[in-house]
ZAMARGU-4260 file (C-alpha; in steps of 0.2 Angstrom, whole numbers, plus 5000, padded with zeros to 4 digits):
<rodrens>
0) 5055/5078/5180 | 5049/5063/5189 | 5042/5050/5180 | 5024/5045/5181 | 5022/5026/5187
5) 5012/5014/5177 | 4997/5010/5185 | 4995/4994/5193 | 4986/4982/5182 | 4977/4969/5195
10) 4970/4959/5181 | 4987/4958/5171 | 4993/4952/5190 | 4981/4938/5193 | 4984/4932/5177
15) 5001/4929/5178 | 5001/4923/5195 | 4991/4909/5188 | 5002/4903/5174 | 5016/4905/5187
20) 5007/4892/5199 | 5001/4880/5184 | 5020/4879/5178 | 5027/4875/5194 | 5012/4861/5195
25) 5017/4856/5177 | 5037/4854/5182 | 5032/4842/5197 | 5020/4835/5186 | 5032/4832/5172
30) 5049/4825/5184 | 5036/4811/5193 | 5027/4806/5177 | 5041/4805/5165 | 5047/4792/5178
35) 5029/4784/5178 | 5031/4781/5160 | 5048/4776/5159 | 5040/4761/5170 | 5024/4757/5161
40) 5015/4770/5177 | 5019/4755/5188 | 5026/4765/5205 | 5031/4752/5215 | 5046/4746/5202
45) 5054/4763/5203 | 5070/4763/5213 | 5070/4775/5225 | 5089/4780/5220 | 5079/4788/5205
50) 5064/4799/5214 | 5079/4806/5228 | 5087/4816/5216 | 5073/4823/5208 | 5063/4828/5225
55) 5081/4834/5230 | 5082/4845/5214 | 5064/4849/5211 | 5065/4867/5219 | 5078/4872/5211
60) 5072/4865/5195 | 5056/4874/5198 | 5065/4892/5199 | 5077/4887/5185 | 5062/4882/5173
65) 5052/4899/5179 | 5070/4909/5174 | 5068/4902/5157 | 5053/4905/5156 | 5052/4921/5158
70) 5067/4924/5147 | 5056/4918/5133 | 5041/4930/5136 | 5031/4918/5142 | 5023/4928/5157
75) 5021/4942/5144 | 5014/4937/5128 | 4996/4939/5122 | 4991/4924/5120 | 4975/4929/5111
80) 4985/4931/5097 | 4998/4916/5099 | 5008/4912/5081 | 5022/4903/5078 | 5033/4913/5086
85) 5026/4909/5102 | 5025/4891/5099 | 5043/4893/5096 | 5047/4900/5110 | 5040/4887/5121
90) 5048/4871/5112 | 5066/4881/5115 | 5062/4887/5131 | 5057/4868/5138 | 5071/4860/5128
95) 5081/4872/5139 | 5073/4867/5154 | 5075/4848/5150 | 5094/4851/5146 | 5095/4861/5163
100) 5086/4849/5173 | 5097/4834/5166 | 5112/4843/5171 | 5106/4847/5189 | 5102/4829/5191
105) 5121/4825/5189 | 5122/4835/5206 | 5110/4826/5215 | 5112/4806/5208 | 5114/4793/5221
110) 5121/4779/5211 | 5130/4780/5196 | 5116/4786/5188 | 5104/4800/5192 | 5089/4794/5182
115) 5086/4781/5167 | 5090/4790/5151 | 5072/4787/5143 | 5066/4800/5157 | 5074/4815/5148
120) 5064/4813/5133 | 5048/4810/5143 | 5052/4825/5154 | 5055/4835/5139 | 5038/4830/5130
125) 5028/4831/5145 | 5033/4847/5149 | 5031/4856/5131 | 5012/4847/5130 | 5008/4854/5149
130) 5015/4873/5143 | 5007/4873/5127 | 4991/4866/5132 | 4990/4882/5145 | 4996/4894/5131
135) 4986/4890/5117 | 4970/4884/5123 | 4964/4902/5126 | 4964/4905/5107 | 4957/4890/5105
140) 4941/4893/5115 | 4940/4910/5108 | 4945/4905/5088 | 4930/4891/5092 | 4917/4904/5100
145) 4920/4916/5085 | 4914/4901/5073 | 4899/4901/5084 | 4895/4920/5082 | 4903/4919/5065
150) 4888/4906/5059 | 4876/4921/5065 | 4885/4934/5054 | 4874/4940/5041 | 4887/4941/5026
155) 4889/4926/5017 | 4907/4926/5009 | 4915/4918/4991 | 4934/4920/4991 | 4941/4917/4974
160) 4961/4912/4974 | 4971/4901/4988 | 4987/4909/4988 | 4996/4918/5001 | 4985/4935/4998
165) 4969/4923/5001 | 4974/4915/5016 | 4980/4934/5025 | 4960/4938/5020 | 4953/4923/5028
170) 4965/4922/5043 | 4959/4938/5049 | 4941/4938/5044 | 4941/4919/5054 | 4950/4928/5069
175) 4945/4945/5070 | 4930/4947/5083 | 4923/4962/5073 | 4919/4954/5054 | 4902/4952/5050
180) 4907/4940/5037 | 4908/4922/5038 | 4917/4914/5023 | 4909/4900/5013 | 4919/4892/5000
185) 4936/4894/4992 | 4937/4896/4971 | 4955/4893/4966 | 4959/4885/4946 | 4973/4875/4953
190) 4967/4856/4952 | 4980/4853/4967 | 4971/4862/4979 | 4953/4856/4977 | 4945/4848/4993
195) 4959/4854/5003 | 4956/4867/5016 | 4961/4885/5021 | 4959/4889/5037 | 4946/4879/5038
200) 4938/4883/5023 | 4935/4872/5008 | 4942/4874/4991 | 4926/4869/4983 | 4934/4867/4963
205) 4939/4881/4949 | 4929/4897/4941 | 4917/4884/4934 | 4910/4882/4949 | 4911/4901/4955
210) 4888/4900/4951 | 4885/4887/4958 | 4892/4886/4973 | 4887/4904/4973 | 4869/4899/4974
215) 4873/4882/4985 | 4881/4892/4999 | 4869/4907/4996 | 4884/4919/4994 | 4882/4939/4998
220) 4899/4944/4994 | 4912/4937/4983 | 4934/4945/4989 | 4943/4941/4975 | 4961/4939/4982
225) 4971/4937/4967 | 4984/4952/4965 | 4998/4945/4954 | 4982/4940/4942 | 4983/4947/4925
230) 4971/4961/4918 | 4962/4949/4906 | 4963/4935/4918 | 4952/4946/4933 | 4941/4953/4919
235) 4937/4932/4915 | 4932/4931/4931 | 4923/4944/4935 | 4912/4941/4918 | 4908/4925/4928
240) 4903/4932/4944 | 4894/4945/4935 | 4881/4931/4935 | 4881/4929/4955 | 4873/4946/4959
245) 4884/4944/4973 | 4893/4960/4978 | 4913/4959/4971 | 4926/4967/4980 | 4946/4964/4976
250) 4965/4967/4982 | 4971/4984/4972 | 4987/4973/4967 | 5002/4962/4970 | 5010/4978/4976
255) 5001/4976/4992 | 5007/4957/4996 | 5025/4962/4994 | 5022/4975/5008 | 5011/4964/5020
260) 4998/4976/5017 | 4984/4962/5014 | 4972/4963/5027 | 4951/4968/5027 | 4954/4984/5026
265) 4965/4986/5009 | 4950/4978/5000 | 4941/4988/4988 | 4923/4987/4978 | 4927/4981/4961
270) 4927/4992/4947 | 4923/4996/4929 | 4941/4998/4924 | 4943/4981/4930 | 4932/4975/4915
275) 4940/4986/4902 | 4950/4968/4901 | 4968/4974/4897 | 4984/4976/4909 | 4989/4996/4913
280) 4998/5005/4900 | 5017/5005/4901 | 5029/5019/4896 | 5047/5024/4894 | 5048/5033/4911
285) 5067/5037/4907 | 5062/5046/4892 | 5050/5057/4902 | 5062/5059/4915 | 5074/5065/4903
290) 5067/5080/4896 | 5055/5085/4914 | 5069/5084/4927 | 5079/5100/4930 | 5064/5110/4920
295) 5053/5123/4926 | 5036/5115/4920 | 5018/5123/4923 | 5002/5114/4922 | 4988/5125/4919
300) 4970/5120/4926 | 4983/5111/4938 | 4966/5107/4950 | 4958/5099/4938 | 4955/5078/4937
305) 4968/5078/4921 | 4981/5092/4928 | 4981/5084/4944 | 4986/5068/4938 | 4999/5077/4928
310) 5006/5088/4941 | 5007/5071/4952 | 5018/5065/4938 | 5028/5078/4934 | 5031/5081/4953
315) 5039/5063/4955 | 5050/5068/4939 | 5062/5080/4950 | 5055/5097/4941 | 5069/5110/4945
320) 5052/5120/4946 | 5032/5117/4948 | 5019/5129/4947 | 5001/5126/4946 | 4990/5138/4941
325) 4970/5136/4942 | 4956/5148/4942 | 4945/5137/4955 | 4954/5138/4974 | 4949/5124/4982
330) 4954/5108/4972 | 4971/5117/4967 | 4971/5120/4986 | 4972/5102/4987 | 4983/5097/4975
335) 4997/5109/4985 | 4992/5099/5001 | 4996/5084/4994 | 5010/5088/4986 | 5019/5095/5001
340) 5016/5080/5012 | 5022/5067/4997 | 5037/5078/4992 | 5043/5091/5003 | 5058/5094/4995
345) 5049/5099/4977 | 5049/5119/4974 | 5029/5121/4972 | 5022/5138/4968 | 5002/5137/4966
350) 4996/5152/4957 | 4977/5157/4956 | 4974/5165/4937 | 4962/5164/4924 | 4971/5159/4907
355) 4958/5173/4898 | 4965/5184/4908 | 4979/5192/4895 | 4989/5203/4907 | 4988/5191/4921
360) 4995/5176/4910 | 5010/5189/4902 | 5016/5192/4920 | 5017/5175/4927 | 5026/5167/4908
365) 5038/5184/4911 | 5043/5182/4932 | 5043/5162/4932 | 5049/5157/4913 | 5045/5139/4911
370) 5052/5127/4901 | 5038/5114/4900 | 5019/5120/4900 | 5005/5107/4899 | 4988/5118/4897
375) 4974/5107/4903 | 4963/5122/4908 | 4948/5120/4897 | 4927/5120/4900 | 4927/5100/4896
380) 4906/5096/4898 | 4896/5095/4883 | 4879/5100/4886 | 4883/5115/4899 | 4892/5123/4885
385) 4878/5121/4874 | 4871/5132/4882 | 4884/5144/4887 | 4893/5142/4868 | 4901/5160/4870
390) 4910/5154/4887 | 4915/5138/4879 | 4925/5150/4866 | 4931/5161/4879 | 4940/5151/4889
395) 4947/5134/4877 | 4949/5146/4863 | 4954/5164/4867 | 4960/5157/4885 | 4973/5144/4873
400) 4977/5158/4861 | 4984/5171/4876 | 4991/5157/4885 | 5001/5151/4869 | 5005/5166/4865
405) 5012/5171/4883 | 5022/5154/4882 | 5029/5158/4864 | 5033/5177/4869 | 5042/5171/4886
410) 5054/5157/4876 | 5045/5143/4884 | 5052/5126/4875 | 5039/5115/4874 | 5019/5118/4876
415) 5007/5103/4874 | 4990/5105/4874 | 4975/5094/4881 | 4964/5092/4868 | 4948/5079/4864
420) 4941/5064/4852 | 4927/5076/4852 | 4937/5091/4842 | 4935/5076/4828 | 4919/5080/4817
425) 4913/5090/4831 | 4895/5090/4835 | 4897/5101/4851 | 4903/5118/4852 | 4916/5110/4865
430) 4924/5100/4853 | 4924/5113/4839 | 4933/5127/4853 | 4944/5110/4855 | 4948/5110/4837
435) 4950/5128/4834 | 4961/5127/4850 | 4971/5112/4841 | 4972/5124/4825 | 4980/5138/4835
440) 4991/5128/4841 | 4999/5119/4824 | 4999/5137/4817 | 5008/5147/4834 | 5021/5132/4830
445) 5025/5139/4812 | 5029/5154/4819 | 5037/5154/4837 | 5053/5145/4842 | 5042/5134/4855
450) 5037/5118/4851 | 5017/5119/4850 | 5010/5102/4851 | 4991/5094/4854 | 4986/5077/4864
455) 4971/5069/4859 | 4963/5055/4868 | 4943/5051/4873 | 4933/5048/4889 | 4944/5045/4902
460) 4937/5035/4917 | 4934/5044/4936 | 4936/5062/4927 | 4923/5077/4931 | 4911/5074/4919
465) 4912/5056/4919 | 4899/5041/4920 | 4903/5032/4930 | 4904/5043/4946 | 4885/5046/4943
470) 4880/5030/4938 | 4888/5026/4958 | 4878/5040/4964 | 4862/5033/4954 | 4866/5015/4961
475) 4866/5020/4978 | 4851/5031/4978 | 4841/5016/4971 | 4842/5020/4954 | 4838/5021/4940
480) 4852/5022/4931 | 4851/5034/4915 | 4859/5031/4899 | 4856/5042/4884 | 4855/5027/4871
485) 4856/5011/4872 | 4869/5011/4858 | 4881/5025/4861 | 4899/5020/4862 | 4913/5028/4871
490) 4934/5025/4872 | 4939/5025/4889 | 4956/5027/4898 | 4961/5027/4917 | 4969/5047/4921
495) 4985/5039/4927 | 4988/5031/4908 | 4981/5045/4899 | 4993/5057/4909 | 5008/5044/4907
500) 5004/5046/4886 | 5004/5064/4888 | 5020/5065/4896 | 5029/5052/4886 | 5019/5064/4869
505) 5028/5075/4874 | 5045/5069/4876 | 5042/5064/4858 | 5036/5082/4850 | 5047/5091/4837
510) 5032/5104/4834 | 5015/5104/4827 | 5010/5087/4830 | 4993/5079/4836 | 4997/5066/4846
515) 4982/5053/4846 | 4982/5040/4860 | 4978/5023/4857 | 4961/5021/4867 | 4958/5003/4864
520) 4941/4997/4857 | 4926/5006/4862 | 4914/5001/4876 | 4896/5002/4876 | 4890/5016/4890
525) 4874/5002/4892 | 4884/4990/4895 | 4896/4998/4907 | 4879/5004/4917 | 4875/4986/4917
530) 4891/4978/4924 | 4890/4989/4938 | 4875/4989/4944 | 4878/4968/4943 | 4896/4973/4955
535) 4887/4980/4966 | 4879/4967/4968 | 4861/4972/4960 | 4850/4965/4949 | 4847/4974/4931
540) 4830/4978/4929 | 4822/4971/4943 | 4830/4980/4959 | 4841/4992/4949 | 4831/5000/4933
545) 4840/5006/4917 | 4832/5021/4909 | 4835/5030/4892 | 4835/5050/4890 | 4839/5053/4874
550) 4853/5060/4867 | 4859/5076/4876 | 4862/5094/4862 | 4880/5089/4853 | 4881/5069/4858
555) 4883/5059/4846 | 4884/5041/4846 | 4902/5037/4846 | 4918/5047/4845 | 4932/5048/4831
560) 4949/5049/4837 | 4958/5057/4821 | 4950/5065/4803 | 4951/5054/4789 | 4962/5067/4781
565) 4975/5067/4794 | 4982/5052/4790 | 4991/5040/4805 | 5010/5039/4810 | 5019/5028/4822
570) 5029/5034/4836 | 5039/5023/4848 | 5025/5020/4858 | 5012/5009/4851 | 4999/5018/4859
575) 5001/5035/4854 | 5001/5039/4837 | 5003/5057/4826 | 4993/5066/4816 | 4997/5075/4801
580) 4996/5093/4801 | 4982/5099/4790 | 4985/5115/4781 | 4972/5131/4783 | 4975/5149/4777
585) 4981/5157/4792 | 4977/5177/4787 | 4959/5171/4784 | 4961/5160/4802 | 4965/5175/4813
590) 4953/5184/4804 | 4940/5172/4807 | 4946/5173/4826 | 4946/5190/4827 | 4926/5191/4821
595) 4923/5176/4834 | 4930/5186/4849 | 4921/5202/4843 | 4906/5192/4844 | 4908/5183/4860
600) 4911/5200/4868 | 4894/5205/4862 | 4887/5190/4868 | 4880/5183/4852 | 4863/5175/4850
605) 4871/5158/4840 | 4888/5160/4837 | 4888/5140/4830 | 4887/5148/4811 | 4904/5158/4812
610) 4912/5145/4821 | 4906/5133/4805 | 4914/5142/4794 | 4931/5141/4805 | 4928/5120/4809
615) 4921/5115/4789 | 4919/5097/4800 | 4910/5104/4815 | 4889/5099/4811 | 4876/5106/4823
620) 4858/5105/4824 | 4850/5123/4820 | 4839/5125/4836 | 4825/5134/4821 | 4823/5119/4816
625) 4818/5110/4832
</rodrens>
């Protein structure tokens, strides 16, 4: 098949043909003046025995000069977007021309000698100046119109940091035709670099002045490009600029330098895990490697924000098998998408089930036996299941009891289960079904080969449920921002981390533990509704209100990661710790379970009494008493 022609480009013509026709100009201009200035630009002292071998060698000279030229891409390059690579490639390419021009002189001298040896070097300079003045000026004129529309732009810009990841930002917001911003000032803590200039731009002094010249340089927007910079050491600085009501956005990490990825587009709107003020959570990935790789490993509620996150881990673990099963389609539909794409070799079976179902969950353990299964399915929000307390109990408790038992019956190895802060004294029926859950667990583990474990931890941060994706949602509809009470207190951990401790929990079990992770200290929900409404570049009370709603049925003010009479041991990880199995009287227990499904079947009125008497910790206002 014949190949299609290019189609000729008149305007890519014209342009070269013009650089062709200054260069040739240039090399004349270059061999006379370079004599000139070897004699002080007096004509009348230069021998003629000089000028004849240039004139004599000239043409040639010219189609020597435009060879190397164009051996060095200078017909082809876009200039627009000349670097150094460019200017490189006209110095060599000159210096060429020079070294060819002094040898074609030999040819053509007169007398002993062709021309005096001072005209080289002029030649030479003469030459490079006349080729780089052509090249580069275009980006020149265009770098110095774009300050001109850039002073128009209505984005006034603070970058904090003047490192390498600052100066890729600023280069391409200076240079790029399509920013609205135009930077102001440069923050950097590095004394060194105060007064000096990036880009252009001044390094105006350290955080100290990140307010001031904030309000001197009427700032909209403050980039902070500082992605080898330590948790607590961005979590200092953002405190600061929390004081601007500028709007903050930041590189993701130093990952992105390493890979040349910094550019406009890889910044991000600074979060609220951003102030949590520590670095990410580290773990022994060998360890979790070692007992997930080769296994056959199901994630129940595998669509979900936590069994996601785990079957995102577990997939880049080399699973001999991984099967997610999930009762909701189209996030576990997802999940399989993504999966796929990011690891086509992994054997992926997605499986749609209910974990109530008993028949259903018997035949999947018996055709697929798993080794590992990490049961995240679960109904996790607090006040819908105040209201729907029997379906809570379905599905956390009776759905955990046929799933265990399916497990245990099937010879899985290991089971860990999800659990919550909020099983702790319960006030919700959601924690209580967590607790009882938690109780089925440590007594299946008595009884059944498989090692039955829990995982505790609190709020984690981006999770269905969460805050903070509705307070966003507030934000950008105006506000106002609803809190339940300005005191309430809540632990908080990203999914990736929680989902790392879970794993590396479970490399850890031996069978009937309650692993508890190490949430850090507590965060006030009014004070994270404050600092983001101030990232986003909003003022608290004034354009963005707060309001209080009260406490919604079963909240309480803060959440207890462990009962008092549990007790606390270490593991190997400083931030997951067990719990010590609390003894119960199992034949009153499944009795007790028996006469809560019986009632759930019935659909009970208030089913908060029985499940009391199962839960002694669990306390619940009686809605008589309202």
């Amino acid at each position: 098949m014949e190949k299609k022609r290019k189609p000729f480009n008149v305007k890519i013509f014209y342009r070269r043909t013009a650089l062709i026709i200054y260069d040739i100009i240039s090399v004349i201009a270059a061999s006379y003046l370079a004599l000139l200035l070897r004699y002080d630009l007096n004509m009348e002292e230069i021998p003629s025995h000089f000028v004849e071998p240039i004139e004599r060698f000239l043409p040639l000279n010219i189609l020597l000069t435009l060879l190397i030229f164009y051996f060095f891409h200078l017909y082809s390059s876009l200039w627009a977007f000349a670097g150094e690579t460019e200017l490189q490639n006209i110095v060599v390419s000159c210096v060429i021309s020079a070294l060819a021009n002094g040898i074609g002189l030999q040819f053509f001298k007169v007398t002993g000698q062709a021309v005096p040896k001072s005209y080289h070097f002029f030649y030479m300079f003469l030459l490079i100046i006349c080729i780089f003045g052509s090249r580069f000026s275009y980006r020149f004129l265009r770098g110095y119109k774009h300050k001109q529309q850039n002073k128009k732009n209505k984005i006034s810009v603070m970058v904090i940091g003047a490192g390498e990841a600052a100066n890729a930002i600023i280069k391409e917001i200076v240079n790029s035709n399509f920013s609205t911003m135009v930077i102001k000032c440069i923050i950097d803590d590095d004394k060194g670099k105060w007064g000096r200039y990036i880009q252009g731009i001044k390094v105006a002094g350290g955080r100290d002045k990140i307010v001031e010249c904030a309000d001197v340089y009427e700032v909209d927007e403050i980039i902070v490009a500082m992605p080898s910079a330590s948790r607590g050491d961005i979590k200092n600085i953002l405190e600061i600029c929390k004081d601007t009501n500028c709007k903050l956005r930041s590189l993701p990490g130093m990952y992105q330098l390493v890979n040349g990825e910094v550019n406009v587009s890889k910044l991000r709107d600074v979060e609220v895990e951003d102030l949590l003020g520590r670095d990410p959570i580290c773990v022994d990935m060998d360890s979790i490697l070692g007992y997930v790789q080769g296994k056959i490993v199901l994630v129940t509620g595998g669509g979900g924000s936590i069994g996601s996150e785990l079957c995102r881990q577990v997939a880049q673990h080399k699973p001999k098998q991984l099967i997610i099963l999930d009762i909701y389609e189209n996030n576990v539909y997802d999940m399989q998408q993504e999966l796929r794409m990011k690891y086509p070799e992994l054997d992926l079976v997605v499986l749609i089930a209910s974990v109530r179902n008993t028949n259903r969950m018997n035949w999947i353990f018996s055709n697929y036996r798993p080794d590992i299964v990490y049961h995240a399915a679960a109904h996790k929000h607090v006040p819908l299941m105040e209201d729907s307390p029997t379906e809570a109990i379905k599905n956390n408790v009776f759905g955990t009891f046929k799933t265990a038992q399916a497990a245990a019956m099937s010879g899985v190895k290991r089971f860990v289960m999800i659990s919550t802060d909020k099983a702790v004294n319960p006030t919700n029926i959601m924690g209580a079904s967590k607790r009882i859950c938690e109780m089925i667990i440590q007594t299946f583990n008595k009884h059944y080969d498989t090692e039955f474990v829990a995982v505790r931890f609190g709020n984690v941060l981006g999770s269905n449920g969460s805050v903070i994706p509705l307070f966003k949602k507030q934000i950008a509809e105006g506000g106002p921002v609803t809190v339940t009470h300005p005191d309430i207190i809540r632990y908080f951990m990203t999914i990736p981390e929680a989902v790392s401790l879970v794993l590396q929990a479970g490399a850890y079990a031996k069978g009937g533990e309650i692993f508890v992770l190490d949430m850090g200290d507590p965060v006030k929900i009014l004070t994270l509704a404050e600092n983001l409404i101030r990232l986003s570049g909003f003022r608290v009370g004034e354009e963005i209100k707060i309001e209080f709603t009260g406490l919604r049925p079963g909240e309480k003010l803060y959440e207890e990661l462990l009962m008092e009479e549990e007790g606390m041991k270490d593991t190997a990880n400083k931030m997951i710790h067990i719990g010590k199995p609390i003894e119960l009287d199992e034949q009153e227990f499944f009795a007790q379970l028996k006469e809560l499904k019986d009632e759930c079947m019935i659909e009970s009125s208030d089913i908060r009494p029985l499940i009391r008497k199962i839960v002694p910790t669990y306390h619940y206002q009686d809605p008589d008493s309202v």
